[in-house]
N, CA, C and O of each residue as an XYZ file, in Angstrom:
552
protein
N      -4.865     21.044     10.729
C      -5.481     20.491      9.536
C      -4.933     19.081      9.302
O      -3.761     18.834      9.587
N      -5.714     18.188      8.812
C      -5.466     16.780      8.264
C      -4.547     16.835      7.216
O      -4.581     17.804      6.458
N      -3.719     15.929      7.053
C      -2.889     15.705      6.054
C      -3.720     14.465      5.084
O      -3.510     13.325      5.499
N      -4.446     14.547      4.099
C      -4.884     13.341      3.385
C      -3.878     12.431      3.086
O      -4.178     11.266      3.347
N      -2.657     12.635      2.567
C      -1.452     11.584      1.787
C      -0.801     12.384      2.892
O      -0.489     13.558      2.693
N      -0.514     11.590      4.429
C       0.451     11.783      4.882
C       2.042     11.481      4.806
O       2.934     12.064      5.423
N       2.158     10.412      3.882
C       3.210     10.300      3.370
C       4.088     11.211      2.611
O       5.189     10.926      2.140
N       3.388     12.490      2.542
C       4.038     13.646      1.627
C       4.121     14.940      2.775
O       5.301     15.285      2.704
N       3.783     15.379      3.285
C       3.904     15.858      4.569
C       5.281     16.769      4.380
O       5.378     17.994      4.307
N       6.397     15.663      4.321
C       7.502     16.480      4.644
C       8.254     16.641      3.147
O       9.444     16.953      3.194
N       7.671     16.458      1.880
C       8.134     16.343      0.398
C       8.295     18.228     -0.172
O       7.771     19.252      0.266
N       9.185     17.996     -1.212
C       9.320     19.596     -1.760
C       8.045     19.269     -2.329
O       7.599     18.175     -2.673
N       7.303     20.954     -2.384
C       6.224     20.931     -3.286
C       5.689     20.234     -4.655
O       4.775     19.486     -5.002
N       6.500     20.737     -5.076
C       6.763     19.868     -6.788
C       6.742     18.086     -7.059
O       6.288     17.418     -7.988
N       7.496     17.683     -5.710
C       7.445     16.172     -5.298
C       6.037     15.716     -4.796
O       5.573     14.623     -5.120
N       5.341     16.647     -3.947
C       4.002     16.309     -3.234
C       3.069     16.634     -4.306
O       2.164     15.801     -4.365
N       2.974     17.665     -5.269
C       2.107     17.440     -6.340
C       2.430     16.390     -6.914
O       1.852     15.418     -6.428
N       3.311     16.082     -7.994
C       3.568     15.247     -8.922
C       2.978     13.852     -8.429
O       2.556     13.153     -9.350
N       2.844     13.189     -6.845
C       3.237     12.081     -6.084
C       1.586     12.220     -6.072
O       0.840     11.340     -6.500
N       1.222     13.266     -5.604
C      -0.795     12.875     -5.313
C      -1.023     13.184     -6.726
O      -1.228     12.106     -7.284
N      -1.076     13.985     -7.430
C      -1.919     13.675     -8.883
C      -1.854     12.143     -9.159
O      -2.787     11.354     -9.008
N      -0.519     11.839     -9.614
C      -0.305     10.786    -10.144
C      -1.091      9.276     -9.415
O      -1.686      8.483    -10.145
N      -1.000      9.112     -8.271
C      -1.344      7.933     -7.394
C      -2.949      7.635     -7.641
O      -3.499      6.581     -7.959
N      -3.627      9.228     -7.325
C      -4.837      9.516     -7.778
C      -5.225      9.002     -8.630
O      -6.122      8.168     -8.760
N      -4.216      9.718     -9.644
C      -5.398      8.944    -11.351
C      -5.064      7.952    -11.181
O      -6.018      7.220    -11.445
N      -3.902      7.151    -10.754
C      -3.378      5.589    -10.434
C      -4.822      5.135    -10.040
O      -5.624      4.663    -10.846
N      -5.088      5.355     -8.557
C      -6.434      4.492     -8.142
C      -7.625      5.119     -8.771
O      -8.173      4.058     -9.071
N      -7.998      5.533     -8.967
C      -9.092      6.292    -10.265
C      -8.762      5.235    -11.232
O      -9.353      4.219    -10.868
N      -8.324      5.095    -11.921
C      -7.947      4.406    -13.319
C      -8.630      2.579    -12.701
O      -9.569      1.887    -13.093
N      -7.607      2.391    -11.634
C      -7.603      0.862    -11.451
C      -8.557      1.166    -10.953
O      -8.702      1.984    -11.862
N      -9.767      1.383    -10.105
C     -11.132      1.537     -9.411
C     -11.913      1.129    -10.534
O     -12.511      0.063    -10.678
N     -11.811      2.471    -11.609
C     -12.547      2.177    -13.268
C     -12.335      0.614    -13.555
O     -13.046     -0.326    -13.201
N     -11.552      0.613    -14.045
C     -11.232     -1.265    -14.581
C     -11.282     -2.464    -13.543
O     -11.085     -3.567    -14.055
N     -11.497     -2.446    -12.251
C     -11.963     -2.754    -11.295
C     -14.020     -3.126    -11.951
O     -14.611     -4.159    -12.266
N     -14.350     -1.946    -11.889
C     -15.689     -1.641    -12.008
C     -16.210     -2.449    -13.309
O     -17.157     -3.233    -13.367
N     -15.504     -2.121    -14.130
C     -15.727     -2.851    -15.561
C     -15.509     -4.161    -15.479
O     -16.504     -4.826    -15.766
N     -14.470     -4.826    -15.161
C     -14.216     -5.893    -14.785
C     -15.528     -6.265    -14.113
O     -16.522     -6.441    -14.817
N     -15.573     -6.360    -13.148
C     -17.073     -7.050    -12.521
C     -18.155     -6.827    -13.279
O     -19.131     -7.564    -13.135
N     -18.173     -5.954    -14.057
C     -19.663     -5.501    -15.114
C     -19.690     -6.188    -16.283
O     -20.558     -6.117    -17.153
N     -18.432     -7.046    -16.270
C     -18.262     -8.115    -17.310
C     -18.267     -9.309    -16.893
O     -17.778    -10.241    -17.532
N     -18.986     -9.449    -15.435
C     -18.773    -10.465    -15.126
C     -17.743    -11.610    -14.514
O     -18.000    -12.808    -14.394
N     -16.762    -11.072    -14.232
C     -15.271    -11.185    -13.849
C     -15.117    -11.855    -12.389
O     -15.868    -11.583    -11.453
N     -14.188    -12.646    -12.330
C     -14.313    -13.414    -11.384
C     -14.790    -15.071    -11.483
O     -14.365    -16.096    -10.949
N     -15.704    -14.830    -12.282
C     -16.370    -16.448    -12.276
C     -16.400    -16.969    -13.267
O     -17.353    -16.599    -13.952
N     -15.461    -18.073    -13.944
C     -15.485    -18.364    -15.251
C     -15.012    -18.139    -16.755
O     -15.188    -18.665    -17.854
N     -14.203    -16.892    -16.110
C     -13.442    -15.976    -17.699
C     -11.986    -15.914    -17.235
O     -11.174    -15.155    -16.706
N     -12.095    -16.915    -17.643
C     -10.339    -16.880    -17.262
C      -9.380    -15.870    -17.687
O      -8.651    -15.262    -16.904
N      -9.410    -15.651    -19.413
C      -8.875    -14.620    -19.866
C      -8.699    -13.550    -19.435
O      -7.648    -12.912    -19.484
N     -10.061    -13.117    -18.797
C     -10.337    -11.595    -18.339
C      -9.602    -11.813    -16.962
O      -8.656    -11.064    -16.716
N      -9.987    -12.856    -15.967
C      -9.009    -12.794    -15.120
C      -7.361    -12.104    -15.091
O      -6.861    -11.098    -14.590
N      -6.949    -13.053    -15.777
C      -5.366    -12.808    -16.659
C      -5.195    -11.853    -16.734
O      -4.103    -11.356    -16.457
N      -6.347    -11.099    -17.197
C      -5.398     -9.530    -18.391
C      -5.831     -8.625    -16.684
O      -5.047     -7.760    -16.294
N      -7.218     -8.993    -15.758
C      -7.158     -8.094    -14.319
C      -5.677     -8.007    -13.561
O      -5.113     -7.054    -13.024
N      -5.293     -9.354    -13.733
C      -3.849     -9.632    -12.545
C      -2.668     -9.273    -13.549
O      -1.621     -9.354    -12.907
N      -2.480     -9.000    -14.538
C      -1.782     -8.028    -14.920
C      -1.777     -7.310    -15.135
O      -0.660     -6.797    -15.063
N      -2.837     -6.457    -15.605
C      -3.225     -4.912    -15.114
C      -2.652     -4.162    -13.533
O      -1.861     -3.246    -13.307
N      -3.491     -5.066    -12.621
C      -2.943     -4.985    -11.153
C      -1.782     -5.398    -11.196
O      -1.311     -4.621    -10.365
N      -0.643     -6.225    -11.619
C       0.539     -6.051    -11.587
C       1.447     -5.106    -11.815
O       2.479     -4.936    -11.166
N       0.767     -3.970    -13.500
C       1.339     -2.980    -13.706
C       1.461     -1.745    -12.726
O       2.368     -0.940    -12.513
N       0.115     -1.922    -12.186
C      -0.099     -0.827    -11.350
C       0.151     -0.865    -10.062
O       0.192      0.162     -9.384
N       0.354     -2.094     -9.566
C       1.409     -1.926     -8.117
C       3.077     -1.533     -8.506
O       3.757     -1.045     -7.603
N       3.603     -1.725     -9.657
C       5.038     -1.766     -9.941
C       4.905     -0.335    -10.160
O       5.977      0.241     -9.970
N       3.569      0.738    -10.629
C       3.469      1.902    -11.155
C       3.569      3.278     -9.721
O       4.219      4.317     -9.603
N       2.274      2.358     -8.616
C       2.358      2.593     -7.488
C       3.782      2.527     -6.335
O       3.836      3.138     -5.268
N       4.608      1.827     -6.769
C       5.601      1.177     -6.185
C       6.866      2.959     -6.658
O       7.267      3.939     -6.029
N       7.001      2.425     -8.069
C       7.505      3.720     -8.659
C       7.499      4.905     -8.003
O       8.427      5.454     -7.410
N       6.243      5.299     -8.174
C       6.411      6.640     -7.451
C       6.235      6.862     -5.559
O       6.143      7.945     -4.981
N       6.232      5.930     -5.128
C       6.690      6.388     -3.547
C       8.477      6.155     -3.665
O       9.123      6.317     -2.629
N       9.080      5.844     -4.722
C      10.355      5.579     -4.719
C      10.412      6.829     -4.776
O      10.665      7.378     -3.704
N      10.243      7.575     -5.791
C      10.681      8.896     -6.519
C      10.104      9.750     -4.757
O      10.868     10.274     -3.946
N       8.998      9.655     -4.667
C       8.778     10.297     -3.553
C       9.711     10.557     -2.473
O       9.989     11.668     -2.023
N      10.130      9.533     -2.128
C      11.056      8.986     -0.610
C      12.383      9.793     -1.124
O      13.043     10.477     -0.342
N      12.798      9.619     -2.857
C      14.361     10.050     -2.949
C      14.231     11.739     -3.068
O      15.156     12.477     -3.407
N      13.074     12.104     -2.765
C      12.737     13.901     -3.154
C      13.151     14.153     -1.552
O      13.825     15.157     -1.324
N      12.789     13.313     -0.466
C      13.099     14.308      1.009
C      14.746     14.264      1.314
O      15.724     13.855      0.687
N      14.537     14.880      2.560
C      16.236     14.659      2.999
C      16.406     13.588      4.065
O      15.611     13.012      4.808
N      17.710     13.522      3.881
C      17.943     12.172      4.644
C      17.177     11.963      6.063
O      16.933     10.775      6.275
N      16.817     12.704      6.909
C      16.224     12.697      7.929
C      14.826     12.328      7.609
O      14.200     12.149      8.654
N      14.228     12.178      6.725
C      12.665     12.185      6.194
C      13.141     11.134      5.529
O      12.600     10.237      6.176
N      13.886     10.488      4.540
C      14.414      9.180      3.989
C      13.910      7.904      4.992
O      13.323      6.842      4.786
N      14.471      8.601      6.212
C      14.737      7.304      7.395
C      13.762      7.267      7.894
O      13.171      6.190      7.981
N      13.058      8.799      8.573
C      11.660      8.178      9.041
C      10.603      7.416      8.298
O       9.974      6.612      8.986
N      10.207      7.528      6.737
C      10.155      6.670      6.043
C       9.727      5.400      5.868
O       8.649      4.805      5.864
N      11.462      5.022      5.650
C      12.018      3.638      5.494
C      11.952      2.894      7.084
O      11.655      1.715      7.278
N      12.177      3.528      7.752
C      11.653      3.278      9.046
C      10.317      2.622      9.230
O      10.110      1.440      9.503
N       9.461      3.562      9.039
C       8.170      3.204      9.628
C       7.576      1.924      8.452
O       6.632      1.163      8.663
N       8.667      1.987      6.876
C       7.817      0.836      6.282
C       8.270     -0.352      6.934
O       7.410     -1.176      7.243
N       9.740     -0.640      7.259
C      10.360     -1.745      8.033
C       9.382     -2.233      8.992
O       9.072     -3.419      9.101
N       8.737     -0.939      9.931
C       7.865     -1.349     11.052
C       6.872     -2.103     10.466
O       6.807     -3.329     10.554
N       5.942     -1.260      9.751
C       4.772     -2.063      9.196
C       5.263     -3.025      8.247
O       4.374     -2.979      7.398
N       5.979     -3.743      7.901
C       6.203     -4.859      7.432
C       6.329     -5.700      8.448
O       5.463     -6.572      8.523
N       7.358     -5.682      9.440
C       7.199     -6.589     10.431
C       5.614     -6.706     11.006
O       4.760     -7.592     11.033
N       5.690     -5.628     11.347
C       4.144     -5.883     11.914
C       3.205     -7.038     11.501
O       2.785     -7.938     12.229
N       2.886     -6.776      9.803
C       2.466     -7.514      8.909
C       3.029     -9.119      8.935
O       2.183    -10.012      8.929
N       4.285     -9.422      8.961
C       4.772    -10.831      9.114
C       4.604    -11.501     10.618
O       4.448    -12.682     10.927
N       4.680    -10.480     11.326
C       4.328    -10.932     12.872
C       2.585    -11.305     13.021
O       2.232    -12.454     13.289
N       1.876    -10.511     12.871
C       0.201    -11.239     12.623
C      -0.059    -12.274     11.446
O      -0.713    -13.301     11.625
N       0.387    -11.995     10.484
C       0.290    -13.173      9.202
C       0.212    -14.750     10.254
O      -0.704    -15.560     10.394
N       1.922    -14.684     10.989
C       2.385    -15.744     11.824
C       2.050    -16.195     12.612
O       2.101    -17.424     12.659
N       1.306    -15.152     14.093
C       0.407    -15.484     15.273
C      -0.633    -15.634     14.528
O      -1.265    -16.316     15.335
N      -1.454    -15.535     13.475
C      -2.968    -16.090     13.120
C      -2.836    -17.561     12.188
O      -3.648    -18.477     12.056
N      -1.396    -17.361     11.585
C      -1.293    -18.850     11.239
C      -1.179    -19.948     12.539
O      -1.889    -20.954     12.549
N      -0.638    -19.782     13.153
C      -0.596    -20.390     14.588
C      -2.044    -20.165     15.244
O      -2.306    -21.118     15.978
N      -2.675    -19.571     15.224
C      -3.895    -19.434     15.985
C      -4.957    -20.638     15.027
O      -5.901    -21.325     15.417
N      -4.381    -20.527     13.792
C      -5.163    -21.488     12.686
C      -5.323    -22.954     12.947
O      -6.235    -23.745     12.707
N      -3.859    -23.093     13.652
C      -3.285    -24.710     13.677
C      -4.098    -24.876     15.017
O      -5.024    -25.684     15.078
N      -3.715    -24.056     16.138
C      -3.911    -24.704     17.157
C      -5.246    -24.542     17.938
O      -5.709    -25.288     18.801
N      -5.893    -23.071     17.290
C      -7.432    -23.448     17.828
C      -8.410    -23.395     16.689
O      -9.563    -23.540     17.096
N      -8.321    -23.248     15.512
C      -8.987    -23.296     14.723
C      -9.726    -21.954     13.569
O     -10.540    -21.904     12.648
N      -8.747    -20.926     14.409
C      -8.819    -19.938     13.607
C      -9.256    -19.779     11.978
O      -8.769    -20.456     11.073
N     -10.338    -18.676     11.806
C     -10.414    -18.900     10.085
C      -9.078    -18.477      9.395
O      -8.402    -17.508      9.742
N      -8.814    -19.255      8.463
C      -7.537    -19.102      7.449
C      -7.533    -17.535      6.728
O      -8.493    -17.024      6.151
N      -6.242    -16.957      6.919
C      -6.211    -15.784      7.054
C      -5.675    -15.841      5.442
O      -5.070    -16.670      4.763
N      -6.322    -14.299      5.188
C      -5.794    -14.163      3.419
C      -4.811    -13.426      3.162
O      -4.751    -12.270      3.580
N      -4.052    -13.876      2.566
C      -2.600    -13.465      2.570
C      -3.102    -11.860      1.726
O      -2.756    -10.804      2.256
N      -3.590    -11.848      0.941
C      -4.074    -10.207      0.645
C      -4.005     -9.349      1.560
O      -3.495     -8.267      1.272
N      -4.533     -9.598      3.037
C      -4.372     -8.666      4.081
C      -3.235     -8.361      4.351
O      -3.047     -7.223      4.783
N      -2.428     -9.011      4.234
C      -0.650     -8.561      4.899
C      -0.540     -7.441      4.401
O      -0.197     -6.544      5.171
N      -0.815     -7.060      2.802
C      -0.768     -5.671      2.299
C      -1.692     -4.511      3.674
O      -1.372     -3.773      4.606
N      -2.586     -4.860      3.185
C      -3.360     -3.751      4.013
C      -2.839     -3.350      5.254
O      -2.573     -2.210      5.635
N      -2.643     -5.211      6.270
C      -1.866     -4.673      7.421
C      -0.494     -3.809      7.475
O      -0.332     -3.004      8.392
N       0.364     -3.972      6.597
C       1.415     -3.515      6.407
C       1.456     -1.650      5.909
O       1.989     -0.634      6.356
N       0.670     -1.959      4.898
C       0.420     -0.182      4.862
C       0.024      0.416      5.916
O       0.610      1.386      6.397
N      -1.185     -0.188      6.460
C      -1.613      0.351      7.725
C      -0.456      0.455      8.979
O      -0.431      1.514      9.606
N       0.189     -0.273      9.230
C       1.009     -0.702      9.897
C       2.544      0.167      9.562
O       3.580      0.219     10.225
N       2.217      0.719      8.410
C       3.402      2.442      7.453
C       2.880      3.624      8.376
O       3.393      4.295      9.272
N       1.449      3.580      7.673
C       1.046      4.849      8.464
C       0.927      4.919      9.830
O       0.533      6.041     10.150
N       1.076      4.303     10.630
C       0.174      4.907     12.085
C       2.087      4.876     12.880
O       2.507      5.430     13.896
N       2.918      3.855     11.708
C       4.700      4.718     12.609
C       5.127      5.716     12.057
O       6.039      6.308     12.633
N       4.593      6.284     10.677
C       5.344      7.325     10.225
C       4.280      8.327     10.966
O       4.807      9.420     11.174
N       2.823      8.242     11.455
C       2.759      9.279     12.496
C       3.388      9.435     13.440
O       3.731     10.585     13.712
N       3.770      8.358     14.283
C       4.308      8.051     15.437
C       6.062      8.975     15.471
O       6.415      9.804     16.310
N       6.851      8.472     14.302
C       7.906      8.805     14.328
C       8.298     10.039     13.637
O       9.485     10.360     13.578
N       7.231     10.853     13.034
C       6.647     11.987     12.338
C       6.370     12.287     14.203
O       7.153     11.489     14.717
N       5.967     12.707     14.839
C       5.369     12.673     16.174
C       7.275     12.948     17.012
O       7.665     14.046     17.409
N       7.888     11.997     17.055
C       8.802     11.600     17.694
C       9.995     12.989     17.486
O      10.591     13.618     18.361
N      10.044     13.162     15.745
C      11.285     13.835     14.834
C      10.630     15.290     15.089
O      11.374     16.220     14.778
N       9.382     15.639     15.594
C       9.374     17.147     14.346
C       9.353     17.788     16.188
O       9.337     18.997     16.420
């Protein structure tokens, strides 16, 4: 069977509920105000509304942030590291392409890469070592 939030995989029960409800209504919530936001027109010209979006999304990455902490300190040290491990990986990962496409920018003309993606690459770049090293440990 698929693991949807593989990041919980190896969490006490109580930790793997608490960690997917919560994240859930997390992106549920920001999706909603996401939605509204653009239905107000957002983006082009409202500065205000801008403002109050990028701090909204500020709360809720620091909210998101929160609970993979609480998550990570629920396993045991062996699940700690694979982890912290695989985020180290996908971070590098993430600073290593950011760098070869900035260089690909300068020297052949590459389109200018959006620093927004480093997130994506980097999560992405979480999951496919904590399979790997999830793969490696069990």
């Amino acid at each position: 069977m698929i693991n949807l939030v593989p990041e919980t995989y190896s969490a006490p029960p109580a930790a793997r509920r608490r960690y997917i409800w919560r994240t859930m209504a997390m992106l549920a919530a920001l999706l909603a105000l996401f939605a509204g936001y653009y239905a107000l027109g957002g983006g082009a010209g409202t500065h205000s509304l801008n403002i109050a979006m990028l701090a909204i999304s500020i709360v809720f990455v620091a909210g998101a942030t929160y609970e993979i902490v609480i998550l990570i300190r629920a396993l045991d040290e062996l699940q700690q590291r694979i982890h912290i491990l695989a985020w180290a990986i996908g971070g590098c990962l993430a600073v290593t392409v950011m760098f070869l496409w900035g260089v690909a920018t300068v020297l052949v003309g590459a389109p200018v890469f959006e620093p927004v993606m480093s997130v994506v690459m980097a999560t992405l770049g979480y999951y496919i070592s904590l399979f790997l090293l999830g793969q490696r440990y069990s």
